[in-house]
N, CA, C and O atoms as CSV, one atom per row, in Angstrom:
chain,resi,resn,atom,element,x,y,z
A,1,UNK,N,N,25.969,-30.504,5.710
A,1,UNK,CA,C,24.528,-30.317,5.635
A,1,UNK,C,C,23.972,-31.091,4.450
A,1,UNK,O,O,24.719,-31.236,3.482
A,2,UNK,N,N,22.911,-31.537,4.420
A,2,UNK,CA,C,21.966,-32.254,3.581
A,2,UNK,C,C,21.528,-31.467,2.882
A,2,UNK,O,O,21.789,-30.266,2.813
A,3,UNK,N,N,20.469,-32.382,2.012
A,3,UNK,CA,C,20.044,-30.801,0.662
A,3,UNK,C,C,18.743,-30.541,0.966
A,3,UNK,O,O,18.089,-29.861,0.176
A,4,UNK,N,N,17.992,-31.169,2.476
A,4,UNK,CA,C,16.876,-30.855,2.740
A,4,UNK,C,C,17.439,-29.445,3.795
A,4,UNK,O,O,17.095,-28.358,3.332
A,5,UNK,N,N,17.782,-29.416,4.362
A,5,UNK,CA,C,18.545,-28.358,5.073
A,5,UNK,C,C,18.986,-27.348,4.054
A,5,UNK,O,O,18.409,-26.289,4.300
A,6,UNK,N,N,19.639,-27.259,3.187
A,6,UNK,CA,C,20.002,-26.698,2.142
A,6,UNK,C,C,18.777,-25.659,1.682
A,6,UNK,O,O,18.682,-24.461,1.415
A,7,UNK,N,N,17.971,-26.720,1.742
A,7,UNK,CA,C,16.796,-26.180,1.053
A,7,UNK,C,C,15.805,-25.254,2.148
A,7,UNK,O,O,14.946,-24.504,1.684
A,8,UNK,N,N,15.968,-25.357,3.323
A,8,UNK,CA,C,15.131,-24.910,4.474
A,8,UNK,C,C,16.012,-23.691,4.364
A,8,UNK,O,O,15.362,-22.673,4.124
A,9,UNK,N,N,17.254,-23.522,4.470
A,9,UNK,CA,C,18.202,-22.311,5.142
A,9,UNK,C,C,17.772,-21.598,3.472
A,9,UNK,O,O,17.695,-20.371,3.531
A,10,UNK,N,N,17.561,-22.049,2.386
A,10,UNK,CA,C,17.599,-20.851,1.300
A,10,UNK,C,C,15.955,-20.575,1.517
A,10,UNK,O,O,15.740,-19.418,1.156
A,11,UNK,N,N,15.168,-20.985,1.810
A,11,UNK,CA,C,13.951,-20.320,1.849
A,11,UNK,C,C,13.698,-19.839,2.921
A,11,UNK,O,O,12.541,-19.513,3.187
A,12,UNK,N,N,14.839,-19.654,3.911
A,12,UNK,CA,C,14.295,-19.126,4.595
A,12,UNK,C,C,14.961,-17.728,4.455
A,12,UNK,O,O,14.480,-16.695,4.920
A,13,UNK,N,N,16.500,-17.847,3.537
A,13,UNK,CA,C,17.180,-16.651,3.372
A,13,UNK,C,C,15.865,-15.690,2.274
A,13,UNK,O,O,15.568,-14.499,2.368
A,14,UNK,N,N,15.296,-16.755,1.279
A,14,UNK,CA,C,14.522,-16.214,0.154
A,14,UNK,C,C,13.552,-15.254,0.682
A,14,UNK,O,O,13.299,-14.288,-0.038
A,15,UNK,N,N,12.948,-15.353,1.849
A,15,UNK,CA,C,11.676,-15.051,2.638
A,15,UNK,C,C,12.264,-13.221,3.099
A,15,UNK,O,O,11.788,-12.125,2.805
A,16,UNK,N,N,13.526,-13.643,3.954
A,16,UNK,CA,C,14.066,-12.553,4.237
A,16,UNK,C,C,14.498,-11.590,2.871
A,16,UNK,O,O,14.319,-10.378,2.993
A,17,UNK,N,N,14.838,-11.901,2.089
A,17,UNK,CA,C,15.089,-11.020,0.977
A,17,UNK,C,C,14.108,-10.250,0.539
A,17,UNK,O,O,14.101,-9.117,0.058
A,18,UNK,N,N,13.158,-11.139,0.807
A,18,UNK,CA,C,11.314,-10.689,-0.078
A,18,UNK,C,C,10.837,-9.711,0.933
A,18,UNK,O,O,10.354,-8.708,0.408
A,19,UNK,N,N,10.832,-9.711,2.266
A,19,UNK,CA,C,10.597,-9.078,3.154
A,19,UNK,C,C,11.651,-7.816,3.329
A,19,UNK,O,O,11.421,-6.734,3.869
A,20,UNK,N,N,12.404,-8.098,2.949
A,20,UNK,CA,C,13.400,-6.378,2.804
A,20,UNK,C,C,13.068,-5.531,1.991
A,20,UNK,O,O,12.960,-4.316,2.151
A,21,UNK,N,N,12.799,-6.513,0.572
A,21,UNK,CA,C,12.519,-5.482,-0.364
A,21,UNK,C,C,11.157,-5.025,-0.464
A,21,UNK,O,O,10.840,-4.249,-1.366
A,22,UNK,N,N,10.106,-5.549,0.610
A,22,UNK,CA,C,8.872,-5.075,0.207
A,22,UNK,C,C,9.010,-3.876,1.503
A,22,UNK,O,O,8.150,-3.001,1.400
A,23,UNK,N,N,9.828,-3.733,2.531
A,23,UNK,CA,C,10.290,-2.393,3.505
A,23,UNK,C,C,10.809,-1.511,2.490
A,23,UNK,O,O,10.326,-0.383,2.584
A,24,UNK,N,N,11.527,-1.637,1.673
A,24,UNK,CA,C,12.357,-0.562,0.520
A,24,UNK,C,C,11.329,-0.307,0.226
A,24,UNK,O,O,11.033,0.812,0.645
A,25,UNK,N,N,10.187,-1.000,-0.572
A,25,UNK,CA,C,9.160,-0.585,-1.495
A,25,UNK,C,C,8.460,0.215,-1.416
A,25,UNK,O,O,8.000,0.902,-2.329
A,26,UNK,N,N,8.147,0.296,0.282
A,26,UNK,CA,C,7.365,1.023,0.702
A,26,UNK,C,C,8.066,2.303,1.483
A,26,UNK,O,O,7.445,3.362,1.573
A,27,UNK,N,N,9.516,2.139,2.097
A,27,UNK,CA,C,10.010,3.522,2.214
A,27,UNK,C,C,10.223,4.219,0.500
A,27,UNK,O,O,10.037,5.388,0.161
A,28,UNK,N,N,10.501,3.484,-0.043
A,28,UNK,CA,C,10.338,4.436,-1.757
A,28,UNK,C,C,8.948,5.286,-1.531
A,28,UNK,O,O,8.826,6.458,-1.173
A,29,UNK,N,N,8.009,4.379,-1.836
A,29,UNK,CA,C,6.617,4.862,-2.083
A,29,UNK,C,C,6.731,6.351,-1.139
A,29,UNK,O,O,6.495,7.452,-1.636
A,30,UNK,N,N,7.088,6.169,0.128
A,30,UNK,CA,C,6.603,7.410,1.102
A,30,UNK,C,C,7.689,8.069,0.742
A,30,UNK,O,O,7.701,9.075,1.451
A,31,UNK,N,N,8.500,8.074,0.126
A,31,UNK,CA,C,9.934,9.336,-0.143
A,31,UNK,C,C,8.832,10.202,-1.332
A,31,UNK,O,O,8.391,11.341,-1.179
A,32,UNK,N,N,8.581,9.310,-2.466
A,32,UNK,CA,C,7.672,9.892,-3.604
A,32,UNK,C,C,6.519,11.060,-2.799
A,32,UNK,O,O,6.609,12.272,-2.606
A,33,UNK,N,N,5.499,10.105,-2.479
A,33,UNK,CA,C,4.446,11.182,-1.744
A,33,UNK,C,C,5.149,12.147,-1.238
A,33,UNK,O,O,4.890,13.293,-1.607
A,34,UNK,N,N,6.243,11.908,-0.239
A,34,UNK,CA,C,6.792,13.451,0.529
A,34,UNK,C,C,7.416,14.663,-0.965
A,34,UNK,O,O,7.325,15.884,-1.095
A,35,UNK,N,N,7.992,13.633,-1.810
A,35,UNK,CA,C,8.498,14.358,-2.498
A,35,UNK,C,C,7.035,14.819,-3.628
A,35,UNK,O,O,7.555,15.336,-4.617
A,36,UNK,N,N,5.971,14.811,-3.747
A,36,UNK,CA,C,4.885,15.643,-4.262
A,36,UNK,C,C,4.258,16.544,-3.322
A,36,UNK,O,O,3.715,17.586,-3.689
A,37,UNK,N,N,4.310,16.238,-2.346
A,37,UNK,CA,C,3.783,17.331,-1.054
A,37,UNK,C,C,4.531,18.629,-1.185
A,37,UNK,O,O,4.152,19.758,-1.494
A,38,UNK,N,N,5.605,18.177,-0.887
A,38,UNK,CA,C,6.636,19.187,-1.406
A,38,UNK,C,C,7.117,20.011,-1.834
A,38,UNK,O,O,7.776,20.990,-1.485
A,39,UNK,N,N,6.525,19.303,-3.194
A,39,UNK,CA,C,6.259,20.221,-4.813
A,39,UNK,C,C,4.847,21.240,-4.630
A,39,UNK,O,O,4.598,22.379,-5.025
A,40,UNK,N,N,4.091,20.254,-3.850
A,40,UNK,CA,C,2.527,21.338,-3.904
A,40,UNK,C,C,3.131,22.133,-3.294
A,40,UNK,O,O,3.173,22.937,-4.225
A,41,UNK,N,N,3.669,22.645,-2.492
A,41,UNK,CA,C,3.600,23.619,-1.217
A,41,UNK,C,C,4.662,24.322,-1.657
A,41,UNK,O,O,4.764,25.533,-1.461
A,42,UNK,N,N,5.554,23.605,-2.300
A,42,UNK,CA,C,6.894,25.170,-3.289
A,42,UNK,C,C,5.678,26.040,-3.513
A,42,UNK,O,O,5.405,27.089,-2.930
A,43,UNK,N,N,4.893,25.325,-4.604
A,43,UNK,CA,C,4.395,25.862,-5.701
A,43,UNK,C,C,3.210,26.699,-5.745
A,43,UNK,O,O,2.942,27.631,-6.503
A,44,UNK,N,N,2.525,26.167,-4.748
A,44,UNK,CA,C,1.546,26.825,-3.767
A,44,UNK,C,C,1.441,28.100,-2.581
A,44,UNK,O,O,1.249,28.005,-1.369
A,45,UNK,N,N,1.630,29.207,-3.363
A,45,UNK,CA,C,1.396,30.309,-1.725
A,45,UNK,C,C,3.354,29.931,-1.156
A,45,UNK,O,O,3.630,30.594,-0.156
A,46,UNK,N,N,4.215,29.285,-1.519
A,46,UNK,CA,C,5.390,29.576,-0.655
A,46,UNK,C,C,5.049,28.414,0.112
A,46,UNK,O,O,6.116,28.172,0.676
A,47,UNK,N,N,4.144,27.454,0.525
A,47,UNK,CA,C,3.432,26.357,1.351
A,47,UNK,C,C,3.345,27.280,2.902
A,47,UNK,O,O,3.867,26.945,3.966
A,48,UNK,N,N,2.543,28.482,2.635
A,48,UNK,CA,C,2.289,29.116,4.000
A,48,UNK,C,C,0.712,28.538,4.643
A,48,UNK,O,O,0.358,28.404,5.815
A,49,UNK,N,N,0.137,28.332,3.647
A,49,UNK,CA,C,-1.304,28.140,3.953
A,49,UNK,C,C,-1.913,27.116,3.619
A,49,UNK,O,O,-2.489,27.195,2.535
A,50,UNK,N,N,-2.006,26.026,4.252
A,50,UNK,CA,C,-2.089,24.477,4.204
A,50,UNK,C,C,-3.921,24.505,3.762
A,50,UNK,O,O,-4.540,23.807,2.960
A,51,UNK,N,N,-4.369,25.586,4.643
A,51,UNK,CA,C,-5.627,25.774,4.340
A,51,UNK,C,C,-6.365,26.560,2.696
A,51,UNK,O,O,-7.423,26.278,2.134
A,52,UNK,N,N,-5.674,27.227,2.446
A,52,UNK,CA,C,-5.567,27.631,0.901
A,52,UNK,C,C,-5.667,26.444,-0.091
A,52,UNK,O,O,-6.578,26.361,-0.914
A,53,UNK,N,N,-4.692,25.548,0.035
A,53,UNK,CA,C,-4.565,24.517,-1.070
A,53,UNK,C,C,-6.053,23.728,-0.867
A,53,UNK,O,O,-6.812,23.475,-1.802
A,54,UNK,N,N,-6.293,23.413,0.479
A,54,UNK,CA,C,-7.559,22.415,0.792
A,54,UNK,C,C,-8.894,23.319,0.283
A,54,UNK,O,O,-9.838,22.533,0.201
A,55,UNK,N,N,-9.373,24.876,-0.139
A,55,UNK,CA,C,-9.870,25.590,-0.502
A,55,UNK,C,C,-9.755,25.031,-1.921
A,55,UNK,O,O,-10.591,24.207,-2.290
A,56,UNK,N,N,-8.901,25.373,-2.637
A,56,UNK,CA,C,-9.006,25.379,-4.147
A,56,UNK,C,C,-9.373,24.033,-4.656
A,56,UNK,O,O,-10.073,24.012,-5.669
A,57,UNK,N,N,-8.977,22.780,-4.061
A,57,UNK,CA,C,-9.137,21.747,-4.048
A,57,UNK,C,C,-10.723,21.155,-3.807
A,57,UNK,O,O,-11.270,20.176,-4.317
A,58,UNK,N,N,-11.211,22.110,-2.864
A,58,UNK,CA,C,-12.653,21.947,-2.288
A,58,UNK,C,C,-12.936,20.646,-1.701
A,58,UNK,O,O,-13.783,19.800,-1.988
A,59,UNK,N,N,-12.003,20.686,-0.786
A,59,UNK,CA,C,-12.115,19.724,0.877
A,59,UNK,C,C,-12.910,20.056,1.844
A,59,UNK,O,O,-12.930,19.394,2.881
């Protein structure tokens, strides 16, 4: 292979790398949120009353 080829197959590996890690980034992000939801609703009433929290909150 040539080093123009060289150069096509790493940007195109580069592209795929960038694109994986911005899927991680964002399954992270949504693990976090689930994992504060979570926490409200331990902490909250036992999380029996979804409608309680949206009360105190004043939704």
């Amino acid at each position: 292979m040539d080093l123009k080829n060289n150069i096509k197959v790493f940007g195109a590996f580069k592209k795929t790398v960038d694109g994986l890690y911005a899927v991680i980034t964002a399954i992270r992000v949504l693990a976090v949120i689930l994992l504060v939801l979570q926490a409200i609703f331990l902490i909250t009433e036992n999380g029996k009353s979804f409608s309680g929290i949206l009360e105190k909150i004043d939704l």
